[in-house]
N, C-alpha and C positions, 0 to 999 in steps of 0.2 A: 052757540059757540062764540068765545069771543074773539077778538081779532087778534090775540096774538097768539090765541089758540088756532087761528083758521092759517095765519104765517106760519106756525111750526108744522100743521100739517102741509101745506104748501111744498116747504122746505125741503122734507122728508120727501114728498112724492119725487122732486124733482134730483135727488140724492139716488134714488131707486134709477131712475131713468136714465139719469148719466151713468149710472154703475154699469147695466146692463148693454146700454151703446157702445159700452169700452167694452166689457165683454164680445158683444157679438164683432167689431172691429179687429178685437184681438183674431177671433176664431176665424174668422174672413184672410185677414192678410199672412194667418199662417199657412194657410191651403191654396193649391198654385189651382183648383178648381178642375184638375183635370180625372178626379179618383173616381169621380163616377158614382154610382149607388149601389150599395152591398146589399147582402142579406136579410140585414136591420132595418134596410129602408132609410141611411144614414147618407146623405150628399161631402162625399168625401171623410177624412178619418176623425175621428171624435178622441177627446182631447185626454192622453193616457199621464195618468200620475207621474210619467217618467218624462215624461215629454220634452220638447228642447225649448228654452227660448231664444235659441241661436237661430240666424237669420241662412238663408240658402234658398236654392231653388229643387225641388222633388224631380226625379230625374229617373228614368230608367238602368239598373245596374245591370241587371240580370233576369230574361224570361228567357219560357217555354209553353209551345201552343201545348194545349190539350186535345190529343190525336186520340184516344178510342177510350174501350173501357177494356181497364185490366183481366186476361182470361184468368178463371180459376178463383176468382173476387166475388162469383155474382152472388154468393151467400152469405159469407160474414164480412166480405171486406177484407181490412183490417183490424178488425175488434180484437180490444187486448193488447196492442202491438205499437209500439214506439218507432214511427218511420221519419227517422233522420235524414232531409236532404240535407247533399254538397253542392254548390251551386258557387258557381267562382264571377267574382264582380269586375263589370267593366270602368266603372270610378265610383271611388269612395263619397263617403257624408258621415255626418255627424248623428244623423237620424236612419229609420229603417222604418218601412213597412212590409206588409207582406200581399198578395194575394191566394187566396186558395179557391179550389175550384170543385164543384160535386157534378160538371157539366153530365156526365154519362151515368152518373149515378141515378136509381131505379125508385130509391128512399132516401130518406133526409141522413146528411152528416152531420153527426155530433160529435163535435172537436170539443173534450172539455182542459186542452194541457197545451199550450206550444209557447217554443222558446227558439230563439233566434243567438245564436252566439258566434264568430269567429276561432276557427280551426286551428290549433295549434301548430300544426303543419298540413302539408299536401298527406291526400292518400290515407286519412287518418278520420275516425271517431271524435277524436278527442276533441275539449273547447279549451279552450283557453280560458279560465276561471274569471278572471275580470270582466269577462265579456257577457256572459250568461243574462240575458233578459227573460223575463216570461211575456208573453203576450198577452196583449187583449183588446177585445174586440166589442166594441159600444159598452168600454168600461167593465166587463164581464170577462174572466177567463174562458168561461164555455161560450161556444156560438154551436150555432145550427144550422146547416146548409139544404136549404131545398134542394130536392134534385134539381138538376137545370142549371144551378145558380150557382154564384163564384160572390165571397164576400174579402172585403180589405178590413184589413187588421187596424188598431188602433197606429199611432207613431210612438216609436219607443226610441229612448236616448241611448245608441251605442255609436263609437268612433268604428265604421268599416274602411280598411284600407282599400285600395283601388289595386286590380289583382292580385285580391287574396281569395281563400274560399271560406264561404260561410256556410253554418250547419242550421237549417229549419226545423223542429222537429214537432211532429205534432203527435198528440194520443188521442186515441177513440173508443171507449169504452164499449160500445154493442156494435151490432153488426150493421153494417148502412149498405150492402149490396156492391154493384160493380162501381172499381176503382177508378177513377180519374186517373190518367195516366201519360207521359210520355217513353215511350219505349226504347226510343234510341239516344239513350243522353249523352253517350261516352264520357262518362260518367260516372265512377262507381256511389254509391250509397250504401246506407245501413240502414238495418231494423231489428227492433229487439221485445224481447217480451216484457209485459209488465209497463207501467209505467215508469220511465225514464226521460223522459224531457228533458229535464233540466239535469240531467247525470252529465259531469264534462270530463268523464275517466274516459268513456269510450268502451270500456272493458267488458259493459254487457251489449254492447253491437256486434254480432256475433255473425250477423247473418248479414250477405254482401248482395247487393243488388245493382243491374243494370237502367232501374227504371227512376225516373222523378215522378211521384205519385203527391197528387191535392194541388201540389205548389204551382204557382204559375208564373210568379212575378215576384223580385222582390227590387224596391224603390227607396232612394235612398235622399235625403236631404241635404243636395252638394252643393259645396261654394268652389269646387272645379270646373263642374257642368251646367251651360245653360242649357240644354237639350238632350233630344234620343232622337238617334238612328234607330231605325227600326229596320232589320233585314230580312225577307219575308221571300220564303222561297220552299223547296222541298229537300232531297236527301241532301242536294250538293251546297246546300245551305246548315242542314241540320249535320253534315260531316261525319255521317256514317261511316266514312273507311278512316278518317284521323285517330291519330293513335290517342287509345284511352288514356284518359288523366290527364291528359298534357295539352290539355286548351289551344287547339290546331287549329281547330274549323278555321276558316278563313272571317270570320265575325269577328274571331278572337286577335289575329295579326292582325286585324285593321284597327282594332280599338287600340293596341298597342301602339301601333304604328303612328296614328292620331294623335296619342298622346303624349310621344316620344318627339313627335316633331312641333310640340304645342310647348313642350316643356323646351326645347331648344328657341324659343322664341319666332315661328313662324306664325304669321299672320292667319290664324284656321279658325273656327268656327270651334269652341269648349264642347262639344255632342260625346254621350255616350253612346257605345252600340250594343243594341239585347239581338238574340237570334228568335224569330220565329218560324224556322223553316220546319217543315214535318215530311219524313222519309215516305216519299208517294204519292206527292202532294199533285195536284192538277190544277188546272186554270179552272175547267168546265168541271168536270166530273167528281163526286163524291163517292166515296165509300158505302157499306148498305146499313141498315140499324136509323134509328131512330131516337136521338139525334147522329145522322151520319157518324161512324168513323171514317178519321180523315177526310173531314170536309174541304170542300171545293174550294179551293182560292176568293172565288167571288159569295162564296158563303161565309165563310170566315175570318173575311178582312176587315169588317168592322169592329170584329171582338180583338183580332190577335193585331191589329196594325195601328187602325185609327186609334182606338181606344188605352192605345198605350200611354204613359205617362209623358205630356210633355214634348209630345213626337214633331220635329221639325224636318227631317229626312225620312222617305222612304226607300228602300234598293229595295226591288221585284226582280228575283231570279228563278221565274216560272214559266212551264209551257213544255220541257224536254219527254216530261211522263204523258202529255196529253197527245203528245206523237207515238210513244212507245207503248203505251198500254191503251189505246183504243183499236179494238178487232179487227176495225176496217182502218181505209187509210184515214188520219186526221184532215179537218179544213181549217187552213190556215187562216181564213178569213175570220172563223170563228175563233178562235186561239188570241187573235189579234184583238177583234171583237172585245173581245172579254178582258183584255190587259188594258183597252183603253178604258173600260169600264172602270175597272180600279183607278187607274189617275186621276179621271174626272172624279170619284169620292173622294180623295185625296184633295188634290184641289179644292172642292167643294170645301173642306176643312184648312186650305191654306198652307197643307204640307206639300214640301219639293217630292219629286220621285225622280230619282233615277234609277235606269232600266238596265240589266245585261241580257246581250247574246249569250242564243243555248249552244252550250259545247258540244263540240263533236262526240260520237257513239261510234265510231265503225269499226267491227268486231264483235261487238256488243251482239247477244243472242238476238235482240229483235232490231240489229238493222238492217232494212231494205234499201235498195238506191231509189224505190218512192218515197220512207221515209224521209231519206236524207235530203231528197228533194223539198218538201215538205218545209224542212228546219233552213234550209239557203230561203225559201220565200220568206220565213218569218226573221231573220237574219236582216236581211235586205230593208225590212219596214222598218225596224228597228234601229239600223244603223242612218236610216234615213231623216230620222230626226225628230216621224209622225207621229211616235206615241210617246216618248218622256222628255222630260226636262232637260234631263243627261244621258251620257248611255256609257258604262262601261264593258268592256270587249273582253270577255272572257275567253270568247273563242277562240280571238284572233292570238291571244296571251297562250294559251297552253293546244293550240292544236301543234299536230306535225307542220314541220313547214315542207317538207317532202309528200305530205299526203293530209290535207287540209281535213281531211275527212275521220283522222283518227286523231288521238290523242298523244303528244310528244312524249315517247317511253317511260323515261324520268317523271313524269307527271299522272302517267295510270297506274292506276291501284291493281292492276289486273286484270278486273272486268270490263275494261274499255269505255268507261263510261265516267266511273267517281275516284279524283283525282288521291295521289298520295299526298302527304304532309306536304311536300315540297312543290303539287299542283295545287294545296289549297291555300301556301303561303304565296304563290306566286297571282293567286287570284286577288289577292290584299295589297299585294302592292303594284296592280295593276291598276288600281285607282288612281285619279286626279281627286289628291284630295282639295283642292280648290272647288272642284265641282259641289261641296257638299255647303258654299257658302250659298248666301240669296233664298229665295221663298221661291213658293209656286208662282203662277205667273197672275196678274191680275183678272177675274172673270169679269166677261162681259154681259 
């Protein structure tokens, strides 16, 4: 070889070398490294035709844990069937991904169709045409979900506003057994036969549902948010009695509220908030099946809490079902036990928590005056200062002030226990939102 044969190969190599440093650079600083590993075996999302090269930070807009497996599912699924989530956003981006989930599933899912669009209005099917993306997932429209396993979507370039709702919709050609599912979204949804994904009439969703099925998460590429609150609790988190469609839960006034008072120019922390409360949820105790429905708080905080996008707050509003649905009387030792367990993981990760008091129940079918005894000790720790960062007082917000022990009229839903609209908007602005500035505390 001569030498200025051995210079142009030279040349050439070092052309290669720099090409792909900027390459992997690129792919590095557009991933904030918190997405995790999917299905594919992919560390965070792989790089989609549509993609943005807009700068922002990936943020949580909108989840839901994955509480059980859908009844009436265990054979075909959804095979066949176009299942359109609604799923309403706590702040906008410029980008979107999604998470889907096969956790309770028995067989592999095989998504070979999803598209992600913005709603034309509330309450509706439709998309809005402009907005329509298809998905994809390590570059491939179909992916394949082991049981067990939850995979993240490619990033796909759509403008999502900040409460609005967006439509998921995925298809699955053959039958993958029991559904991944959250049951109480208050929420309605659609599903429809045939492949339809990408349809933004709406006209063939036909069929109304109560459930969010596969979805778990969707994450958005915001230059409004530097974080996610993550609120991690059971029914009085998931807002089981707030009136459907109208984004009640108390998740939903606080992110509003947050952002209401951020866009007035107060000094706050940019955080989103996503809900992961599940109706029944417990500190200790799990549900039966394999993998658990309705796993136990300390089983499934690393999935539905730590592992969220970005997460700089947590609010823990758990412990009220581990009083009421355990046969004998609960130990509050244990109860307590277990809540500080979650902080120290928390911690361990550098996320804040803040904690609430469990609300009064008296009237409720299972209160005892040992119960209620039971929840004043765990009350008493709590306000004490020993287990979180912060503590907000839910109690002290919506009990009776004539009988501490029940719930202020205006505030119960009826069954003395889960509050109305107007007990879950009052739990939202019973926050300091100051409290949600600062980190965990430093380990020693």
């Amino acid at each position: 070889m001569t030498k200025r044969h051995g210079y142009a190969l030279l040349s050439a190599i070092i052309a290669v070398i720099v090409g792909l440093s900027t390459a992997i650079y690129v792919g590095v600083a557009a991933d904030d490294g918190t997405a995790g590993t999917n299905a594919l075996g992919r560390g965070g999302a792989a790089r989609n035709p549509a993609a943005p090269a807009s700068t922002g930070i990936w943020v949580g807009s909108w989840s839901a844990s994955p509480a059980g497996a859908e009844p009436g599912t265990e054979t075909f699924g959804m095979a066949g069937r176009s299942v359109r989530n609604v799923v309403h956003t706590s702040v906008g981006g410029t980008s979107a991904r999604i998470t889907l989930s096969n956790l309770y599933g028995q067989t592999a899912l095989t998504v070979t169709h999803a598209s992600i669009a913005v709603a034309v209005a509330s309450d509706t099917a439709a998309a809005s045409a402009d907005t329509m993306r298809r998905l994809t997932f390590g570059g491939s429209t179909t992916v394949v979900i082991p049981a067990g396993q939850q995979v993240l979507s490619d990033d796909v370039r759509i403008v999502i506003p900040e409460g609005s709702d967006v439509l998921v919709t995925t298809y699955s050609p053959s039958p993958s057994g029991p559904v991944t599912y959250h049951p109480r979204a208050r929420q309605i949804s659609y599903v429809a036969e045939g492949d339809l994904t990408e349809d933004v009439t709406g006209t063939g969703y036909t069929e109304q549902t109560p459930f969010w099925r596969y979805l778990t998460a969707l994450d958005v590429l915001s230059n409004e948010s530097d974080g996610t609150v993550v609120a991690f609790g059971d029914s009085l988190t998931d807002g089981i009695t707030s009136t459907q469609n109208a984004n009640h839960r108390w998740t939903d006034v606080l992110s509003e509220r947050l952002r209401t008072a951020i866009r007035s120019g107060q000094d706050l922390p940019r955080y989103s908030v996503v809900n992961q409360g599940i109706s029944g949820n417990q500190v200790l105790a799990s549900g039966l099946g394999r993998p658990a429905d309705n796993q136990s708080g300390l089983g499934r905080f690393s999935r539905d809490a730590l592992a969220r996008t970005n997460v700089k707050v947590i609010v823990i509003a758990l412990g009220v079902n581990d009083i009421l649905r355990n046969p004998r009387l609960a130990d509050p030792d244990k109860i307590l036990d277990g809540l500080r367990t979650l902080v120290r993981q928390a911690h361990s990760h550098g996320i804040k928590v803040i904690g609430a008091t469990l609300m009064p129940f008296q009237g409720h079918r299972g209160y005892t005056p040992a119960r209620e005894a039971v929840r004043d000790q765990i009350n008493a720790e709590i306000r004490s200062g020993r287990i979180y960062d912060a503590v907000v007082d839910f109690d002290k917000a919506l009990r009776d002030p004539y009988n501490p022990r029940r719930l202020r009229s205006d505030y119960d839903s009826g069954d003395h226990l889960h509050p109305t609209d107007k007990g879950f908007a009052r739990m939202a602005q019973t926050f300091d939102l100051d409290e949600l500035k600062g980190s965990a505390p430093a380990q020693l």
